[in-house]
Structures are given as C-alpha cells and as structure tokens.
KOLKE-558362 format. One record per residue (C-alpha): x, y, z. Coordinates in pm, whole numbers, plus 50000, padded with zeros to 5 digits. Example, Ala and Ser with C-alpha at 12.3 -4.5 7.8 and 13.67 -1.06 7.14 Angstrom:
BEGIN
512304955050780/513674989450714/
% end
This chain:
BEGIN
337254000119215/333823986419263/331184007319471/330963982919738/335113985419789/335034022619744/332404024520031/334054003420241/337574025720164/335414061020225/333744047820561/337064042020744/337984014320963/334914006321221/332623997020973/332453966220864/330363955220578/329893919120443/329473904420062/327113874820067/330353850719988/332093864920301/329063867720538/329303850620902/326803822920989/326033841421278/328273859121545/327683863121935/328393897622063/328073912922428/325763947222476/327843972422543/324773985922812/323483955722950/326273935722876/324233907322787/325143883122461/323113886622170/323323866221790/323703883521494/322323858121236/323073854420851/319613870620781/320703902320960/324583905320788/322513905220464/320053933020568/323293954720735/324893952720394/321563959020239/321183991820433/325043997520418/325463999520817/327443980421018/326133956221278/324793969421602/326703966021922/324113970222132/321333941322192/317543942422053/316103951522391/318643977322495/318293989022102/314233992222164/314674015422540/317094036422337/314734043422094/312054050622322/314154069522539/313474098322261/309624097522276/307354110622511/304164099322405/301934105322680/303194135422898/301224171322871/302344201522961/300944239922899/303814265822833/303294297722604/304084295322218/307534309822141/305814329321821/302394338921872/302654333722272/299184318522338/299194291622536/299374258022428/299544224822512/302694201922461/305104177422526/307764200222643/307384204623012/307404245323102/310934246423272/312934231422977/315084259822775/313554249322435/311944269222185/308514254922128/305664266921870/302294262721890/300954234521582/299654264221379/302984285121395/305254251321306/302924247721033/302634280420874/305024301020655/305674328020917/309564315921042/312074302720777/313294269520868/316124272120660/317974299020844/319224274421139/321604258920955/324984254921053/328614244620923/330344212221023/333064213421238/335294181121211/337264196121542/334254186321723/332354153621772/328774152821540/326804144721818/327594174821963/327004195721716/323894176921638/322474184821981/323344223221967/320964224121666/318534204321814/318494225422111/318424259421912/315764251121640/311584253621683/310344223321793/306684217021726/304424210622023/303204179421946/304154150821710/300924155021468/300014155221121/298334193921216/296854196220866/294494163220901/293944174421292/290094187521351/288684199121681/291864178621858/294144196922029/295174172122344/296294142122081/299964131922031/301864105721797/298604112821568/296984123921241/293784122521023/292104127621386/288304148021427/286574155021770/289484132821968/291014138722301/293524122422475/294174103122218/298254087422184/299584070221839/296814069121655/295404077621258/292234079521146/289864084521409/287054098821557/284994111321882/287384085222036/288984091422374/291574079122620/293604056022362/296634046622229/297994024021950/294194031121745/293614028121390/289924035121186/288114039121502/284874059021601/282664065921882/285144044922095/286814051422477/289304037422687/291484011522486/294363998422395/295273984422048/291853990821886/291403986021521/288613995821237/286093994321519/283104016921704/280774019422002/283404002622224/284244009822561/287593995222801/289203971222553/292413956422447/293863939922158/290433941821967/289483947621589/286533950421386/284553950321667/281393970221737/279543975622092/282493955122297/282763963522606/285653955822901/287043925622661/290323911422519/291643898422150/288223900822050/287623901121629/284683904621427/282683903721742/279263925221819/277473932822120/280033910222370/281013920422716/283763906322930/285153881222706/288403871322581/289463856722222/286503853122081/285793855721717/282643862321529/280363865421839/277313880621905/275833889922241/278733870922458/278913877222808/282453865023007/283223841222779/286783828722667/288143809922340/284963807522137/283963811621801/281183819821585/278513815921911/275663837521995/273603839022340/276593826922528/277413830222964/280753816923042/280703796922801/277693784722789/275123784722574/271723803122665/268653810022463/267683848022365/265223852522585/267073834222856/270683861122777/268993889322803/267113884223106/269733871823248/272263902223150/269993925323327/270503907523631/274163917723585/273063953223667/276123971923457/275044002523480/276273998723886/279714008823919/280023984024239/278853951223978/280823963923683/284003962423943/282903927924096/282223911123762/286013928023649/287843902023909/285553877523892/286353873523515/289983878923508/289533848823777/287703828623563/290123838523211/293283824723381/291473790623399/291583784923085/294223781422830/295843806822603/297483805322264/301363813722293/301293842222123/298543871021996/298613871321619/296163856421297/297193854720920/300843854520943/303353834120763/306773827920927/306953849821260/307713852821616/306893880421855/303103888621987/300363910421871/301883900821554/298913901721255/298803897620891/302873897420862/305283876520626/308783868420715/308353887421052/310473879421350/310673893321759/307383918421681/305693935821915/302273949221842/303093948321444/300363948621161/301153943420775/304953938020755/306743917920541/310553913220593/311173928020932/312723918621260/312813933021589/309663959221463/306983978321725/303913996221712/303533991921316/299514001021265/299074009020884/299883987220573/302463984620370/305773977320554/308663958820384/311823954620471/312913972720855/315143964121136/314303982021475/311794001121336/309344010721620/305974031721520/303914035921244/303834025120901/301654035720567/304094024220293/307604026620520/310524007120389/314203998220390/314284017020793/316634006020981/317284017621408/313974046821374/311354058221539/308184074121453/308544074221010/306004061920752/303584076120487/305854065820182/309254072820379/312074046020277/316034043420372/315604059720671/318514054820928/318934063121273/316234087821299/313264100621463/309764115021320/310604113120944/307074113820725/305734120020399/307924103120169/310824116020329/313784092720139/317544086220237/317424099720615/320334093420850/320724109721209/317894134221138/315004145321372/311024158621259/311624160820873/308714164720611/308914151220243/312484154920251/315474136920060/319124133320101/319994144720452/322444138820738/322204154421085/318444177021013/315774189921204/312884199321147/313204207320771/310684205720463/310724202220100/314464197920136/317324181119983/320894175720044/321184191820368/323644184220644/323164201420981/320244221420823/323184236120615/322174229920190/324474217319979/325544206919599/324654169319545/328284164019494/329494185119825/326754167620020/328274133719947/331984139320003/331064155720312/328394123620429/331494105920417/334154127220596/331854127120871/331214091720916/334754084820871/335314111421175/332414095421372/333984063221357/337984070021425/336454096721726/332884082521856/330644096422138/331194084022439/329064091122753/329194096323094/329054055723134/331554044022835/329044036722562/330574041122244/328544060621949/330014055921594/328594052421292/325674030021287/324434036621680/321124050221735/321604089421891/323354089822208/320874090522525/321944126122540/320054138622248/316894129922395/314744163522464/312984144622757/314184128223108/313894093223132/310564088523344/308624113823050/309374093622784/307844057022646/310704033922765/309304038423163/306324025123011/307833994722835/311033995223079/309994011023428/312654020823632/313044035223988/314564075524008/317914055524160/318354031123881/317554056723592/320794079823736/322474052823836/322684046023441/323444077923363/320244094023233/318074118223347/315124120323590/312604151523604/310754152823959/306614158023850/305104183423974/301794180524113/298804195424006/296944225324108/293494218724111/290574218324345/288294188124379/285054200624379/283064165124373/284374133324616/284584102524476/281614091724740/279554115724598/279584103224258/276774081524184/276714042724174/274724041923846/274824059923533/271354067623515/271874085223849/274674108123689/273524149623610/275114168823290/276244189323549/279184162823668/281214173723358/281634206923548/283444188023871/286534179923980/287324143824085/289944127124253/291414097024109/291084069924379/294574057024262/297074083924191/294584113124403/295194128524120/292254156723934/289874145323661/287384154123467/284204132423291/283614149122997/280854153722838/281344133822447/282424107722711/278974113122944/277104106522629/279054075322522/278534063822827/274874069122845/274734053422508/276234020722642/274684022222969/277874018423188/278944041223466/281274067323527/285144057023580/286754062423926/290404068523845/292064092923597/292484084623239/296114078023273/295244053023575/293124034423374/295834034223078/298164017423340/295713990123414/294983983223017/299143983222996/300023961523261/297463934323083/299523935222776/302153911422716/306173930122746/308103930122440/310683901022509/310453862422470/310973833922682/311453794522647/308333776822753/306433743422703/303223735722577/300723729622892/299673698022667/301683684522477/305103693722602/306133713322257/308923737822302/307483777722247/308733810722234/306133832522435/305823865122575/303893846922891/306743844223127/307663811523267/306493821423611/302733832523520/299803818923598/298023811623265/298163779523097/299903782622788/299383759322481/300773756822094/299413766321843/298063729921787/296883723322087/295013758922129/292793750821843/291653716421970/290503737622274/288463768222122/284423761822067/
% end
C-alpha cells in the first residue's frame, strides 16, 4: 500500500484527501457559521494534500474571527503570580479560575512542565480533554519572548523589546510606545503598522521613515507632517500622492525659506491647531484619488497592506511571503508556503489554520503560539522548540508528546491516528451545531478569553446581544478605580506650556472618561518633536488609528477612471476615489 492510501485508510472516513490526477477544479461550499458560499480552488486542494488536511468547512472570514477569537492582544489586567505571588500584569483578567505565572516564573526552572500530562481517553471527545489541560496547566502572563524583554513589562504579542510600553505585536524595538503591528523601530509613539523607522509620532502604514509625524503610507520619507503616500520626501506638509519632492504645502511646491516660515505659522505645538489641521486634512486626502490597494514590490497578489510578497493572495497587513493565501499580520521575513496563518513570521513555513508561530517553526497545524523552530505541531497551544506533538501546552524541548503525555516515536504515531480517526467518526459540536473534526481550527470553547477581550472585536466588532446570541461569551469590564487629579481644561494648549510635574497626574480621557497618564519617555519625545500632549487615552487613540485602516475583506469595484474592474478593500459605498493600478501612477507627482 502506498503512504498516501495508507493515510487515507488510518484517517477514517471524513477526511478527504486529493492526488493531483483526482483534484476538483474548484468546489463551492456553504460556512457552516455564517452560512455563506465560499470556492475552494485547485490551488488550495493541492496545498490541503500538501499539508495532509482536509478542506475547511468553514469560510476565510469566519476562519480569520475564529482564530482571533483565541487572542487577546490588547487587554491588561493585574492579578497575583500563582508561584512567587507578586503582582503582575497580564492578559488574564483577575476573576478567571486560571493558573497564571508571572514571565520570570514561566521562564525559569522552578515548576516541571512535564508533570501535567495526561492519558487519552477515546470514551471522551479530544476537545474536551484538550480544554481540561488547558485549563489546569501554568499559563504565562503574557505572550513574550521574556528572554529578549528589557525594562518592558506592559508589552504583549512581543520580543527583542528594550525601554517599551504599551507596546502590542511587535519585535525589535525600542523607547517606542502606544503601538501595535511594529517592526525595527526606535524613539517612536502612537502608530500603527510602523516599520524600520524613528523619531515618529501618530502614524499609520509607514516605513523607513524618520521624523513623520500624524501621516499615512508614507516610505523613505524625512521630516513630513500630515501627508499621505508619499515617497522619498523631505520636509512635506499635508501633502498626498507625491514623490521624491522637497519644500512641499498641499501639494505645492514652496521654496525653503518660504516652508519653514510658513510651517511656523501652523503653530503645532497648539493642541487646538494640531486638531484643526487633523480634519482639515483628512478633508482635503479624500479629494484625491487612492491606489486600490496598499502594497509595493509584489508579484502576483491580492489583499492590502500587502508588501514585498510572491504568489500571495486575500492578505491583510502581510510582509515577505511567498506562497500564501488568506495570511495576517506577517511582519518578519521569510514566509513560504501558509494558509490562514495570522501573526508573525521569521522563517515560518508549511502553517496551515495558526495563530501567533514563527522563528524557524514549520508544519504547524491548528495551533496557537508555537515558536522557536517548533516542527510538526497540530492542536497544540504556547510550545517552545518543540517537535512531534498533538494536543500540548505549554511544553519545551519536547518531542512526541500527546496531551503533555511523552511517548515512543512509534506509540506517538499509532496513537496520532486513533485519535483523528475518533475526532472525525465523533466531532465537537457546540452549543450552536458547528461541527469540529479533524482539520477545524479549536472549537470557540477553548478560547481562555470572552469574546469582547480578544482581537476579533477589533477586526469583527460585535454588540454584547449578537456575541451570545452566537453562542460565545461576553465579560462585562469593569471600570477603573482611579482619581483624576488634573482636568482635561487644565492641561495646557501648548507643549512648551507643559511642567515635568504632569507625568504625576491623572487625566481623563475626553472619549471613553477613562484615567491616563503622560509619561514621562513620552513628555520628552514630545518635547523633542515639539507637539502637544494627547487628550484621550492610549487605547482611544488606537481606535482612531484602527478605524483608518482598511478591514480585512474585498469587494468588486471600478476604476474611478478608466472603468477597470478591482478587488479593493475600499468598500463600494466610501467616499474616496479609487483608481487601478494604472491609472494611480499617471496621477502621483
């Protein structure tokens, strides 16, 4: 018998594999959640077979909220270390009946990982018994590399971080605050998707950049404020779709004397201006067309925020990958070869329906946090440099393991397969009728956060109603506890008007009302760049920056000029004027 009949024979009957001379064109299929149709095309039968998983039954976007339904990137909370019991902050709010250890504890060699494991029981579904174990064993308090952490305790989704603070899903930074989805940054506050960049200060979608300030898809650009798409610039003020200018004002050209006269007249140190010139520029930016889709130096893709890729199709905020589809939040190179891979990077490959895996990790399967060359992952949770393993958590420097239990290569393998032959002739089902066999991402259940903590209310928000309605969980916030000690009246118009002493007050955030702090490596930035003092909380001002970011999902659209058909994240409905990718150029200066 050949090994691709004897896997098909061992797997039992709901998996279905393809050979290249039997695979399907393509195949229409109905989510089971949303209940929407989706294709499965000839290019994904041959990475299924590749990965030796069947094809997925639910759709791409219902795939991507499942996934994110796992990770809370951005929530806080303080509750005591279950080893040392200091206190420490976490992801794990204080009410839920985890055990949680302080970084340093996880870390260290003073609990045995090992001793959690447990035996499979094939009178009881594997989910189940996967949850019980995730329940009982030590979860770390945040998702960090803690060796390559320095001075940065409030960071999450990070690593290879020094003198950072609230700083979400990023590597390699440093005295950079109040971001997410950074890369090679330093001296930096306040953005979103920020790459090998410094001195920069409210920006989204930028790179290489240095001394950019309140700007958009900027690259390569110095010393620009309120601009959009520019690259190569120097000293550009609200300008949109230009390249390679100097000395420019909305777009037009001024001498040096004339720019920087005139830039004082803008008077950014002022709070009041910096807000007037903010909607008078996103004004003046709709005006004027936009490319399709975000992305430069790719070869055969679709998606947006999609950047030096190959062969890369339905991305979403993806750098450096070559033979992937339906791929998020991918920041360091190489990538090769993934399917619903969301976060990360740094040499992944062959990962298929994961979250949160890279640094040399390949054939990973249906898990979550897998790093450091972990190899041959399925249905596993927070492994390190780990190989052969079905059903872990939280193990290192381990091979064959199945529930955290070790086992002879040979024993390992005959029991891999009793197991997915049990998950597929007696699935998971939940409260709502989805059906978990083989080859399903875990089961909303096994999430260790409600709904509204995690990253899909960011990408996917949802009201309290419609999040139970579906079956998942909600956790009511609780509100803070602290007294404001400086009103937001109070606080002074211009930064050269602000005392060291305002990093000892309490603010409210004249959004949420909720309590913030200035503090002071961010005082001294922003003395450095001569703008003033924010008047909403950090994670207010991350909700602006997000809603200014295109979703993850396509839609049919013509070119504004030519009439050419385009898949773009710019909805139908929305205001800007959308052009190809022809067109666009014939428009930038």
């Amino acid at each position: 018998m050949s090994p691709s009949h004897s896997i098909r024979a061992k797997l039992g009957a709901g998996l279905r594999l393809f050979t290249p001379t039997t695979m399907p064109d393509s195949e229409k299929r109905e989510c089971q959640n949303c209940k929407g149709a989706f294709i499965i095309d000839a290019s994904d039968f041959l990475f299924y077979e590749k990965m030796k998983v069947p094809p997925p039954t639910f759709c791409p976007q219902c795939r991507l909220q499942r996934r994110l339904m796992i990770r809370n990137e951005r929530g806080l909370y303080k509750r005591k270390c279950d080893l040392c019991g200091k206190d420490v902050i976490t992801i794990y709010a204080p009410e839920k009946p985890y055990t949680v250890y302080c970084n340093p504890c996880w870390w260290s060699e003073a609990w045995d990982p090992g001793k959690y494991g447990q035996e499979y029981d094939p009178k009881r579904n594997f989910f189940e018994q996967l949850r019980a174990l995730s329940l009982r064993f030590p979860r770390s308090a945040l998702v960090v590399d803690y060796p390559t952490m320095v001075n940065t305790e409030y960071a999450n989704h990070a690593g290879f971080m020094k003198n950072c603070y609230l700083l979400y899903n990023g590597d390699y930074c440093e005295n950079t605050h109040y971001a997410t989805l950074i890369t090679h940054n330093k001296d930096s506050l306040d953005a979103n998707m920020l790459g090998e960049s410094e001195l920069c200060y409210e920006v989204i979608n930028c790179g290489k950049c240095s001394r950019v300030f309140f700007s958009e898809d900027c690259v390569n650009c110095l010393g620009v404020y309120f601009s959009k798409d520019l690259v190569g610039c120097t000293n550009c003020f609200g300008c949109i779709n230009l390249r390679n200018k100097s000395y420019f004002i909305f777009n037009k050209p001024y001498s040096k004397e004339a720019y920087e006269e005139k830039l004082k007249e803008f008077r950014l140190d002022s709070f009041a201006a910096v807000e007037h010139l903010k909607k008078e520029l996103y004004t003046f930016w709709v005006g004027h067309p936009h490319k399709f889709m975000h992305g430069r130096h790719n070869v055969n893709v679709s998606g947006d925020y999609v950047y030096e890729s190959k062969n890369a199709q339905y991305m979403h905020k993806a750098r450096f990958v070559e033979d992937g589809k339906f791929c998020q939040l991918i920041t360091l190179a190489p990538v090769k070869d993934v399917y619903d891979y969301t976060e990360w990077g740094q040499g992944a490959q062959r990962i298929y329906e994961s979250i949160t895996a890279g640094l040399g990790s390949s054939d990973i399967r249906f898990s979550y946090t897998c790093s450091r060359e972990c190899i041959d992952i399925e249905y596993s949770m927070g492994l390190l440099s780990s190989q052969h393993m079905f059903g872990c958590v939280g193990l290192r420097n381990k091979q064959y393991c199945i529930l955290n239990k070790q086992y002879a290569k040979e024993e390992y393998e005959k029991l891999r397969e009793k197991i997915i032959q049990d998950m597929n002739e007696r699935p998971y089902i939940d409260s709502k009728g989805r059906v978990f066999k083989y080859g399903e991402f875990f089961p909303y259940e096994l999430s260790l956060f409600d709904y509204n903590e995690t990253t899909a209310m960011e990408y996917y928000l949802l009201s309290k109603e419609e999040i139970l309605e579906r079956g998942w969980r909600w956790r009511e916030p609780t509100p803070g506890q602290y007294k404001i000690t400086l009103k937001l009246e109070d606080v002074p118009d211009s930064i050269f008007d602000v005392q060291d002493s305002i990093v000892n007050e309490v603010i409210a955030c004249s959004s949420c009302g909720r309590a913030y702090r200035i503090i002071k490596p961010e005082l001294e930035l922003l003395r450095r760049f001569g703008l003033p003092v924010p008047r909403k909380c950090p994670e207010c001002r991350h909700k602006e920056r997000f809603a200014r970011i295109n979703p993850p999902r396509l839609w049919q659209r013509q070119c504004a000029k030519c009439g050419k058909e385009l898949q773009t994240s710019y909805a139908p409905k929305r205001p800007e004027i959308v052009y190809c990718e022809e067109c666009y150029q014939q428009e930038v200066i």
